[in-house]
N, C-alpha and C positions, 0 to 999 in steps of 0.2 A: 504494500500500500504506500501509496506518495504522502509524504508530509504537509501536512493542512495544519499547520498551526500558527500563531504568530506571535512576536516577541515582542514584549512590553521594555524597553531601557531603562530604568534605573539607574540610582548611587554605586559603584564596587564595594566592596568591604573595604571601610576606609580602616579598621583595625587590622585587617589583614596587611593591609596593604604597607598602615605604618611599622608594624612589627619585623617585616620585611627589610625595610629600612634600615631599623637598628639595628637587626642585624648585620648588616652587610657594612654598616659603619664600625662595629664593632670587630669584625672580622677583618675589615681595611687596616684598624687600628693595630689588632692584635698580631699581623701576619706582618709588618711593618719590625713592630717591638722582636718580634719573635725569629724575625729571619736577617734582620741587617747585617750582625755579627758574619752568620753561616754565609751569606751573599758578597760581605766583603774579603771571607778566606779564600771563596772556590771562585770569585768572578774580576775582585778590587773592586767592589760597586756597593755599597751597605745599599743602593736603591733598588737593587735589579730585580728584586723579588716585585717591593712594593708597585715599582714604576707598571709593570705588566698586570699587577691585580687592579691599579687605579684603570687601565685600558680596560678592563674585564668587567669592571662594575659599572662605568660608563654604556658600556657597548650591552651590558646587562640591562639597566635600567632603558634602556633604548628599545629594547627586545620586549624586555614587559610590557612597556605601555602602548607598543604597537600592539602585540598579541592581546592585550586585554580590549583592543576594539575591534577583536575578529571575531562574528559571534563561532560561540563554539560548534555550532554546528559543522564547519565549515572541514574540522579535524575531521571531520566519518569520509573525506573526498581524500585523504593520506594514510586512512588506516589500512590498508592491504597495500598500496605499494610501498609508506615509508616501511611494513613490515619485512617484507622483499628484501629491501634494501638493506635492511641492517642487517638481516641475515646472511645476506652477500658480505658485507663489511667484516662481521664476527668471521666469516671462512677467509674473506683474505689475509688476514691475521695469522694464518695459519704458514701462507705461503709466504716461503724465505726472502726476506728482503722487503717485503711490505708493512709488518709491523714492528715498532721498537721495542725493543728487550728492558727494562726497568724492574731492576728486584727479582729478576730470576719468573717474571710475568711477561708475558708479551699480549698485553691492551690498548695499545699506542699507536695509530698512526702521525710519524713525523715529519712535520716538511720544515727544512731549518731550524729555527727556533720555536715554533708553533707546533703544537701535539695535540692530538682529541683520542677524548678514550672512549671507543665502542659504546661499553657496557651503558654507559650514562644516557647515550641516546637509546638504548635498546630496552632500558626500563620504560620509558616515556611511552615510543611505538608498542611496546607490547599490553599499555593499560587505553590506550587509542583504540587497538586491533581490537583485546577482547572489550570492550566498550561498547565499537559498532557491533561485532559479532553478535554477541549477546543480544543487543537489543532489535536486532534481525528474525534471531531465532528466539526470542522470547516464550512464542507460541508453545513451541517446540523444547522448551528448556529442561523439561523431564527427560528428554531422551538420550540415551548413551551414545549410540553410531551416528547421528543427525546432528548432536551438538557439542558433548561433551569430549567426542576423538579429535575434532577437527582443531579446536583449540591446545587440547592439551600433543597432537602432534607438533603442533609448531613448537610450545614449549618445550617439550625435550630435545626438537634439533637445536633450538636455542639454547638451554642447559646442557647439551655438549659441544657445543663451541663456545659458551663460557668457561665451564669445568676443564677444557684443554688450556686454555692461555697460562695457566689457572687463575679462576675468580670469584671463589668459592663463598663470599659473601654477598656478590652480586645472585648468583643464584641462589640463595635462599631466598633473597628480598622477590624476585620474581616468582617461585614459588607459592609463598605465602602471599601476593597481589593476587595470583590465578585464583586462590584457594579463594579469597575475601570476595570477590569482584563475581565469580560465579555460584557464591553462596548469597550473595545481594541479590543476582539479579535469579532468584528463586530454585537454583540448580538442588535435585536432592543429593542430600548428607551423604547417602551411601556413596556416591562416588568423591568425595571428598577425601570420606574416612578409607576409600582403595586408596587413594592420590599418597595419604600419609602414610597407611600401610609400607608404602611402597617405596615409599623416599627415606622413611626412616632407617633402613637397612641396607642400602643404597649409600647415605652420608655416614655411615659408619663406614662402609667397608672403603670409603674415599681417605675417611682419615686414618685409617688404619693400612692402608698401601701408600701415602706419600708420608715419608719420614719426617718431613718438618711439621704438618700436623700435628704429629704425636706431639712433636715437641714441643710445639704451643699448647697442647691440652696438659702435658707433663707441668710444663712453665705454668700454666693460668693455676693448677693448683699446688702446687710448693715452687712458687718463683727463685726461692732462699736455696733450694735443692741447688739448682745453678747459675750461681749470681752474675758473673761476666760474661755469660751465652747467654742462652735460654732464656735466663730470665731478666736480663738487664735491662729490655724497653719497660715490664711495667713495674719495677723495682725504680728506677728513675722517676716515672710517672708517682708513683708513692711519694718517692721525695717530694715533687712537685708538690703537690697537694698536702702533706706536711706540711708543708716549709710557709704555704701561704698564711696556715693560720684563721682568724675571722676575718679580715679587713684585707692579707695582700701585703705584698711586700712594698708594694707600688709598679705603675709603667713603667717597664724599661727595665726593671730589676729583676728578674730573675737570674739563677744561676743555673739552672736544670739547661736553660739554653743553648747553654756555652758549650756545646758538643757532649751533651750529657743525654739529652732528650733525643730520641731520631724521629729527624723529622720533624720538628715542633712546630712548623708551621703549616703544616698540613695533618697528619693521623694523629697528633700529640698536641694541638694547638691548646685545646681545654686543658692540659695540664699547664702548657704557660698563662691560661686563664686563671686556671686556680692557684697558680704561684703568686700571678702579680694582684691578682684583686681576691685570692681569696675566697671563706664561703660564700662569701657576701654576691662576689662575682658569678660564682660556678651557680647561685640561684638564679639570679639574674636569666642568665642563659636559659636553665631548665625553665622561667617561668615565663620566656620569652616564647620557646618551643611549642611547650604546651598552650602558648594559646595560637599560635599559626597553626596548630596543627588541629587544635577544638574548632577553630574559625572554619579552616578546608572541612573540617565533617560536619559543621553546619550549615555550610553552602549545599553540601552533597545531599543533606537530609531535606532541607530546603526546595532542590530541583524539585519541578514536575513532571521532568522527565524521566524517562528511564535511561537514556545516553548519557545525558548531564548527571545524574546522580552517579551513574557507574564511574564515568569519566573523572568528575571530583573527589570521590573515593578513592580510587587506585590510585590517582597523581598524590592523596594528602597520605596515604601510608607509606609509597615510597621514602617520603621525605621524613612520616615519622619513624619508617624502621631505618633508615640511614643515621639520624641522630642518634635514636635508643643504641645500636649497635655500637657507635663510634663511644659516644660516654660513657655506655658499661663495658667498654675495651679497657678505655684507658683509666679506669676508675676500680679494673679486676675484677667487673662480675661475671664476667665470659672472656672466652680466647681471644686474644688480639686478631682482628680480621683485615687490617688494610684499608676498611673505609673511610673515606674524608667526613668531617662534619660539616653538612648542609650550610652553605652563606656564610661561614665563617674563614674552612680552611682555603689554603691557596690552592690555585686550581683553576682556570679559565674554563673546563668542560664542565664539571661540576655545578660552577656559577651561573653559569649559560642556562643549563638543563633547568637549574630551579628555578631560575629568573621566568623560562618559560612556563616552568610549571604555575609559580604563582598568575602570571600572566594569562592563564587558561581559567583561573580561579575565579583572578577576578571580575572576565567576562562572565562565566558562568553566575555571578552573584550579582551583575547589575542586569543580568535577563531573568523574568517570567515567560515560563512556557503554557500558553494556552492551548491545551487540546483539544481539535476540534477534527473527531472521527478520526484519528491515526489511532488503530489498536495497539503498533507496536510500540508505542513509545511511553504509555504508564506503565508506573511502576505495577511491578506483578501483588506488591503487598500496602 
């Protein structure tokens, strides 16, 4: 059935939208503090970091507020070829000489100075693809062969051309989107509870045949076992957050920095959060999060549609399972995984992706969707 409905304009979520902000100030501020030092040993430039993230937030903010005046409808005309697409991009990755090697991972394409990492755009396309899908086959949402294969194929060729680079935190986060996004749009449980069946024995036997694995689950629980390997990223990260106290040592002072922290201004940034400002800081943050990420499932619950609501959904968990994971990495409630923390850390692809993601948000929250005779597009509940 063709789309008969039409859309009322609106305000955006202006609390989304500000909360967005501060973050990405705070992040400008902190990857600045946190990377000068490392930027003037490896480059003679204490700016090189900051100069490139200052382009990134510009060119972000540029990117949001054009995409927040596209209505979202417009994504269901990108969901099956950007999906295409990325799936092409995750396989050329594979072939030698097309993606960058970084950390013993290869997620990178580079051209000079400039690099984009797959995964980040391959979250976004795949909560687009099942978005439209779903809201296609809505009818049809009980059925296993008609709706439920067609999606969760793509997903696993996508989960192993992530899983080879390796990218083993992106593919959770994907995972758990499928899972959320087709139990929204009315999918029955029973194949969910296959979906988990299935994966749970699957990421064991992932971590149990690649040896660094282990050694991160080894290290996440007795880090002290091996202090200068193993366990030294979140034994540092402890010091961090020691050290800051309630208040913070102040800007610019930490000492985890100083070739102590790896990484501090990307996977480790929150730890020179919590050094320089402290609990006081690292709430900050957390109550920052929480509410961009309450705003995104209020927009979602809000839609009257079923694409908009799917679509709003899957973009706000992305960005809330990328934080959760990065904080309780570096904070020792789970394995360190590699993930950047959303708007804060350094990163040009990362920025970009969320920039757009909120950008999708907050079209979706200045549109009313009036339904008039389109079956497919109410919600099933």
């Amino acid at each position: 059935m063709g789309e008969q409905s039409s859309l009322t304009r609106g305000r955006p979520d202006i609390a989304l939208f500000i909360v967005t902000i501060i973050l990405v100030v705070i992040g400008t501020v902190m990857i600045y503090s946190s990377s000068s030092i490392i930027a003037m040993e490896k480059y003679g430039d204490g700016y090189h970091y900051i100069k490139k993230q200052i382009l990134f937030v510009l060119l972000g903010l540029g990117i949001m507020i054009g995409i927040s005046r596209l209505p979202y409808h417009c994504w269901k005309r990108v969901a099956y070829p950007g999906m295409l697409i990325s799936i092409a991009l995750l396989a050329l990755l594979i072939i030698p000489g097309f993606g960058a090697k970084v950390g013993g991972a290869t997620r990178w394409f580079r051209v000079g100075y400039v690099s984009f990492q797959v995964s980040e755009l391959v979250k976004i396309m795949l909560v687009i693809f099942l978005a439209h899908y779903l809201t296609k086959k809505i009818a049809r949402i009980k059925e296993f062969s008609r709706v439920f294969m067609v999606p969760l194929v793509v997903l696993l060729i996508i989960l192993g051309l992530v899983l080879y680079q390796p990218d083993f935190g992106a593919a959770v986060i994907m995972v758990v989107v499928f899972m959320l996004m087709f139990y929204l749009a009315g999918g029955r449980i029973v194949y969910l509870a296959g979906l988990v069946a299935a994966v749970i024995p699957v990421g064991v036997a992932l971590i149990i045949h690649e040896s660094y694995r282990m050694q991160r689950l080894m290290s996440f629980l007795d880090p002290w076992e091996d202090p200068t390997r193993t366990g030294f990223q979140i034994i540092q990260s402890f010091i961090s957050f020691g050290s800051g106290g309630a208040f913070g040592v102040g800007l610019g002072n930490s000492m985890q920095k100083l070739f102590y922290l790896p990484e501090p201004h990307t996977d480790f940034i929150l730890s020179v959060i919590a050094e320089e400002g402290g609990f006081v800081g690292v709430i900050i943050v957390l109550v920052l999060f929480c509410v961009l990420i309450i705003r995104g499932f209020v927009i979602s619950f809000n839609c009257t549609d079923l694409f908009g609501m799917l679509l709003a959904s899957g973009l706000t968990t992305v960005i809330a399972l990328e934080a959760f994971i990065n904080m309780a990495a570096v904070m020792g409630l789970i394995p360190t995984k590699g993930l950047v923390l959303p708007f804060l850390s350094y990163g040009g692809t990362s920025l970009m992706m969320c920039m757009v993601t909120v950008g999708i948000l907050l079209n979706i929250s200045s549109c009313q969707e009036r339904n008039e005779g389109d079956t497919d597009t109410p919600r099933p509940w």
